[in-house]
C-alpha positions in Angstrom: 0.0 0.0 0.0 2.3 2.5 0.9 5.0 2.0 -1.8 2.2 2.5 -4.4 1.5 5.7 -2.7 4.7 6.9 -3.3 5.7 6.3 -6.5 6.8 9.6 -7.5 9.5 9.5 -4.4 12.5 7.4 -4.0 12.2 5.7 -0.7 16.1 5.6 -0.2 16.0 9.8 -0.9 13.4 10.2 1.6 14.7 7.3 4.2 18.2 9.9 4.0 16.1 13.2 4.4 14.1 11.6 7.2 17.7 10.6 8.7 18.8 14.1 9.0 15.5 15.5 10.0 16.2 13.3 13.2 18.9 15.4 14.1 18.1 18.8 13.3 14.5 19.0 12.7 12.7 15.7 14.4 9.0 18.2 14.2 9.5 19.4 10.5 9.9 15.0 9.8 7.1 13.9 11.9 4.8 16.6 10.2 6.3 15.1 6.4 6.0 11.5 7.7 1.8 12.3 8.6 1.2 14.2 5.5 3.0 11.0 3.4 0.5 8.8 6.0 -2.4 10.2 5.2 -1.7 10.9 1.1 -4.4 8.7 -1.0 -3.5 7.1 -4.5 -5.2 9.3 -7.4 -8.5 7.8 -7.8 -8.2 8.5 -11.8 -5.2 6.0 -12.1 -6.7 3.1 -12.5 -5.9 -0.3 -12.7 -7.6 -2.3 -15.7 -9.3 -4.7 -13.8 -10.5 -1.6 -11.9 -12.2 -0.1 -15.1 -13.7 -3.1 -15.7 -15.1 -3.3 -12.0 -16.5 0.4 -12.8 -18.2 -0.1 -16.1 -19.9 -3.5 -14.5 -21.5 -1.5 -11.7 -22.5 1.3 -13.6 -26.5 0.1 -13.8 -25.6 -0.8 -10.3 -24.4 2.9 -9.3 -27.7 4.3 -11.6 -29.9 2.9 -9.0 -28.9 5.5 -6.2 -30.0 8.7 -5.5 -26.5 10.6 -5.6 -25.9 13.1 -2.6 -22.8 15.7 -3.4 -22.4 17.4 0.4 -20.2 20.5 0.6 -18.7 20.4 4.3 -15.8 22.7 6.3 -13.8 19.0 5.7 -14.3 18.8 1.7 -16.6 17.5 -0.9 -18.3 13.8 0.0 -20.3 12.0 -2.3 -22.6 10.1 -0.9 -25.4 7.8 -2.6 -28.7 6.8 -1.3 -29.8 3.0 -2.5 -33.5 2.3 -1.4 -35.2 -1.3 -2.8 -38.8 -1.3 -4.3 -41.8 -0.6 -1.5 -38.8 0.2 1.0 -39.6 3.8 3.0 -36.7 6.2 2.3 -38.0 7.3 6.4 -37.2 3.5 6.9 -34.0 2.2 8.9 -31.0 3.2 7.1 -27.5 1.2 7.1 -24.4 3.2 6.2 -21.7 1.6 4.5 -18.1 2.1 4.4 -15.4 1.2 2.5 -11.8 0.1 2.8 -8.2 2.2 1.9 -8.2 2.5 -1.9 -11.9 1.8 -2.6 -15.3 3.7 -3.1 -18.6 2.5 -2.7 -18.5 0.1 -6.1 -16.4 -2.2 -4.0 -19.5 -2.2 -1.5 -22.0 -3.8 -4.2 -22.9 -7.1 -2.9 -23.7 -5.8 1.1 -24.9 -3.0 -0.4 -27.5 -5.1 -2.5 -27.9 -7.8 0.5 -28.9 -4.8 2.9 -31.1 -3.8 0.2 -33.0 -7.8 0.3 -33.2 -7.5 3.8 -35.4 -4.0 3.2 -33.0 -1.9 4.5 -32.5 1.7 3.3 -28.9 1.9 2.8 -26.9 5.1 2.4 -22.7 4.3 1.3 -19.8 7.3 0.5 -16.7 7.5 -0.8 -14.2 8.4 1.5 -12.5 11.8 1.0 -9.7 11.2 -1.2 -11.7 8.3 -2.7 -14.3 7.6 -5.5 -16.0 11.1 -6.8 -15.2 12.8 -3.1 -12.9 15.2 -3.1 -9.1 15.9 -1.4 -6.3 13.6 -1.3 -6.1 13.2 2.4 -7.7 10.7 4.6 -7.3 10.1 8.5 -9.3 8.9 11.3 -10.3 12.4 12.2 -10.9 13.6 8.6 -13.1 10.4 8.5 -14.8 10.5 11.6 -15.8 13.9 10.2 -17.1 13.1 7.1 -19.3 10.2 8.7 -20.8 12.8 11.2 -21.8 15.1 8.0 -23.5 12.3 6.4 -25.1 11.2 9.5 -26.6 14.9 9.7 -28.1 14.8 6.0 -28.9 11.2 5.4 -28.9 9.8 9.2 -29.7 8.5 11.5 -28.2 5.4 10.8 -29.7 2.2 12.7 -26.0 0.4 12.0 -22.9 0.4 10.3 -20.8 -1.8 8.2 -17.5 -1.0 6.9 -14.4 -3.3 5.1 -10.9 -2.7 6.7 -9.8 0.9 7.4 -14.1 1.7 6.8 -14.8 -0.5 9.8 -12.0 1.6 11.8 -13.9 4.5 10.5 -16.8 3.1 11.7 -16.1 2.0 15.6 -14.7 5.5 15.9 -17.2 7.3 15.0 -19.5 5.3 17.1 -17.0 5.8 20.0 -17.5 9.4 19.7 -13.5 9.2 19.7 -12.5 12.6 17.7 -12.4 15.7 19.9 -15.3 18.1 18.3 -17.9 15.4 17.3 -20.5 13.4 19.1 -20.6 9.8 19.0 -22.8 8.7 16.2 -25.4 6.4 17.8 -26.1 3.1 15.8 -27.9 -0.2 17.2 -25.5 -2.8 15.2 -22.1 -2.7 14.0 -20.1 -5.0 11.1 -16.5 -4.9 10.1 -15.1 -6.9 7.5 -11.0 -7.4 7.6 -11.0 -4.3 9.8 -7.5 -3.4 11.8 -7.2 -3.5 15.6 -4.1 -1.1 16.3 -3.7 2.1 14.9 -0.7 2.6 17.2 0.8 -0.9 15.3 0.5 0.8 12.1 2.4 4.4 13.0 5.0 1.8 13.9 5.1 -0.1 11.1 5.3 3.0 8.5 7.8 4.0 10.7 9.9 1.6 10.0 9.4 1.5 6.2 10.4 5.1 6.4 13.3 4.6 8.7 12.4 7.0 11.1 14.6 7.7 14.3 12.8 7.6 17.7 12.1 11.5 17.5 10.6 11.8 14.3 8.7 9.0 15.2 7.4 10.4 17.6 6.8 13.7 16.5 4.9 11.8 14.0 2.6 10.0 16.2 2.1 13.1 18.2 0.5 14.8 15.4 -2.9 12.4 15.4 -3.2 14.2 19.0 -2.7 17.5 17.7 -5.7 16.9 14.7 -8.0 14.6 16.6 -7.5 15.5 20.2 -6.9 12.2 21.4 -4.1 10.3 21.7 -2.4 7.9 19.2 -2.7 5.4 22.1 -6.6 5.3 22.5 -7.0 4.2 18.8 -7.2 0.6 19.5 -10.4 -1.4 18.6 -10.4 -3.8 21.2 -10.2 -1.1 23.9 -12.8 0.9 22.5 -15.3 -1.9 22.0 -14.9 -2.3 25.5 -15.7 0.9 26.2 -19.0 1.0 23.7 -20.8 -2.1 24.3 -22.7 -2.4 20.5 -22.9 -5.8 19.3 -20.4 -6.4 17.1 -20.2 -8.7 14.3 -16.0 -9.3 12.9 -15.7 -10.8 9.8 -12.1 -12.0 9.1 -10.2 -14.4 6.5 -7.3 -16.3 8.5 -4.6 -16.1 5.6 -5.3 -12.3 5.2 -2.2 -10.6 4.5 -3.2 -7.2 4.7 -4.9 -7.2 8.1 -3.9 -10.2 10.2 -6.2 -12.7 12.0 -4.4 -11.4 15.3 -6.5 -8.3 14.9 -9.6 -10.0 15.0 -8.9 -12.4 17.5 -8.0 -9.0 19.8 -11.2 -7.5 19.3 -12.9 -10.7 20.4 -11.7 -10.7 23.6 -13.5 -7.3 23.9 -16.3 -9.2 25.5 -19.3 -10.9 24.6 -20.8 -8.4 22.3 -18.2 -8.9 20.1 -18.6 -12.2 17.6 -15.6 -13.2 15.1 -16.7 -15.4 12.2 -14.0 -16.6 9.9 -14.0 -16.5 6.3 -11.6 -18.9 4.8 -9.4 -18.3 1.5 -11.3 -15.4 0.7 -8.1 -12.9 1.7 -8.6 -9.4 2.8 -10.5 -8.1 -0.7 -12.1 -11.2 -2.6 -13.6 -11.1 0.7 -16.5 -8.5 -0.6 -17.3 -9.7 -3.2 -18.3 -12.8 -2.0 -22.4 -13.3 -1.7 -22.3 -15.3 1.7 -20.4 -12.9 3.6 -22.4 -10.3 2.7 -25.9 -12.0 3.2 -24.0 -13.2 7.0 -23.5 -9.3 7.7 -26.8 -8.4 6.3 -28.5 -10.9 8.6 -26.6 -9.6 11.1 -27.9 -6.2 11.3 -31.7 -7.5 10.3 -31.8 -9.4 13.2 -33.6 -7.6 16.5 -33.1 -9.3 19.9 -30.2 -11.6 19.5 -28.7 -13.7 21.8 -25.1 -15.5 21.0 -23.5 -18.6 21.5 -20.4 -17.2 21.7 -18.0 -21.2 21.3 -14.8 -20.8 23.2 -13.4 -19.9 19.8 -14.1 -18.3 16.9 -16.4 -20.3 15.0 -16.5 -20.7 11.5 -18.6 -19.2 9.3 -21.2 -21.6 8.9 -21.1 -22.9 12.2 -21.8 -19.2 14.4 -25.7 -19.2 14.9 -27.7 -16.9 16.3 -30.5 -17.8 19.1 -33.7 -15.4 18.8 -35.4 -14.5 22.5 
């Protein structure tokens, strides 16, 4: 991910320039090493198998009622999908998607919410799809999800793939200084990351930053989101915000490890981890069972789980209605 990010760089040049801002600038790197962070791929440079993915969902996409909201954070695109005889006052799921995405990649649980009558309401990301800007951070997100919620809300749950279901918890947790926890009833996350904190470290590393850009670098998530780098961590906030959760996870993904799941299991008992063999961390949406599993999910009202001693497979996780 992040050496497509910078292809126009060198990463030896900038591993050197980040080497000398460690002794005479340690600020000036950790504020170069956040903006590099946060940069998002061009959405116009696409991939061929992305065009086709585009032109496929194109009758798909002409099905929603397209929202364009103009917001102190940037343009957002969001798009409204209602099924026939479903009430656009009806419950509405918002939908989130992953790190180099937009709301295409959402098509099958966008279309199973849509079965299970559910008014569902999905946006690109800033820096993603048709939204505008070429940054994207927690904050920035947590943002955009609160302007949507405004105009389109309120939302009875939330589902979101990878860095959408981090987007998600937080904005449920309330955990961006400025905005109020977004109240929702359900949440999903599909091949979703624990630890922020892990992944500061890890792009540290690939950038070979010394211990005070580093953390000049982490300090700067405090200084935009008014919480510290350290609170960012899934399994600690699902403690704190007791929705139940439903964590959909592939064991061989290589993006997102199954460590990260099994973490926010032990969050407690409202927290459920299904696995999703050999379906990796992106096959894994388009697959129809997964999506129908999160649908049912959030369709289901007064839900008791057997929660096994480990995390069950997919198949084998069953809900018990009171």
């Amino acid at each position: 991910m992040w050496v497509s990010t910078m292809t126009r760089f060198s990463l030896s040049i900038l591993k050197n320039l980040f080497g000398t801002f460690e002794y005479v600038a340690p600020s000036l790197g950790g504020r170069l090493a956040f903006w590099l962070f946060c940069r998002t791929p061009d959405p116009m440079q696409q991939t061929e198998k992305e065009r086709r993915l585009l032109a496929q969902s194109q009758d798909f996409m002409r099905q929603a009622r397209r929202h364009h909201l103009t917001t102190t954070h940037g343009e957002i695109t969001a798009y409204e999908f209602t099924n026939w005889g479903a009430r656009r006052d009806g419950p509405a799921v918002l939908v989130l998607h992953g790190w180099r995405s937009r709301t295409e990649h959402m098509r099958a649980v966008v279309e199973a919410l849509l079965r299970r009558g559910f008014r569902v309401v999905s946006m690109d990301l800033p820096g993603h799809g048709t939204s505008g800007g070429r940054v994207l951070n927690i904050p920035k997100a947590v943002a955009a999800v609160n302007s949507v919620a405004q105009w389109l809300g309120p939302f009875d749950s939330m589902v979101g793939h990878s860095f959408g279901g981090a987007v998600a918890l937080n904005a449920i947790a309330g955990s961006v200084a400025g905005f109020a926890a977004v109240p929702v009833r359900r949440l999903v996350t599909i091949a979703s990351p624990n630890a922020l904190p892990e992944l500061f470290s890890q792009f540290g590393a690939f950038l070979g930053l010394g211990p005070r850009t580093q953390q000049a670098f982490e300090d700067r998530v405090e200084v935009i989101a008014g919480t510290p780098l350290r609170a960012f961590v899934a399994a600690e906030q699902l403690r704190q915000v007791h929705v139940p959760t439903l964590v959909i996870h592939a064991p061989e993904d290589k993006e997102v490890p199954s460590s990260d799941a099994i973490a926010m299991d032990e969050a407690g008992d409202h927290v459920t981890v299904v696995w999703a063999p050999g379906l990796g961390h992106r096959r894994i949406l388009a697959d129809t069972g997964i999506a129908s599993r999160a649908a049912e999910f959030v369709a289901t009202r007064r839900i008791t789980w057997l929660k096994p001693a480990a995390a069950a497979p997919l198949e084998d996780c069953l809900p018990v209605l009171d």
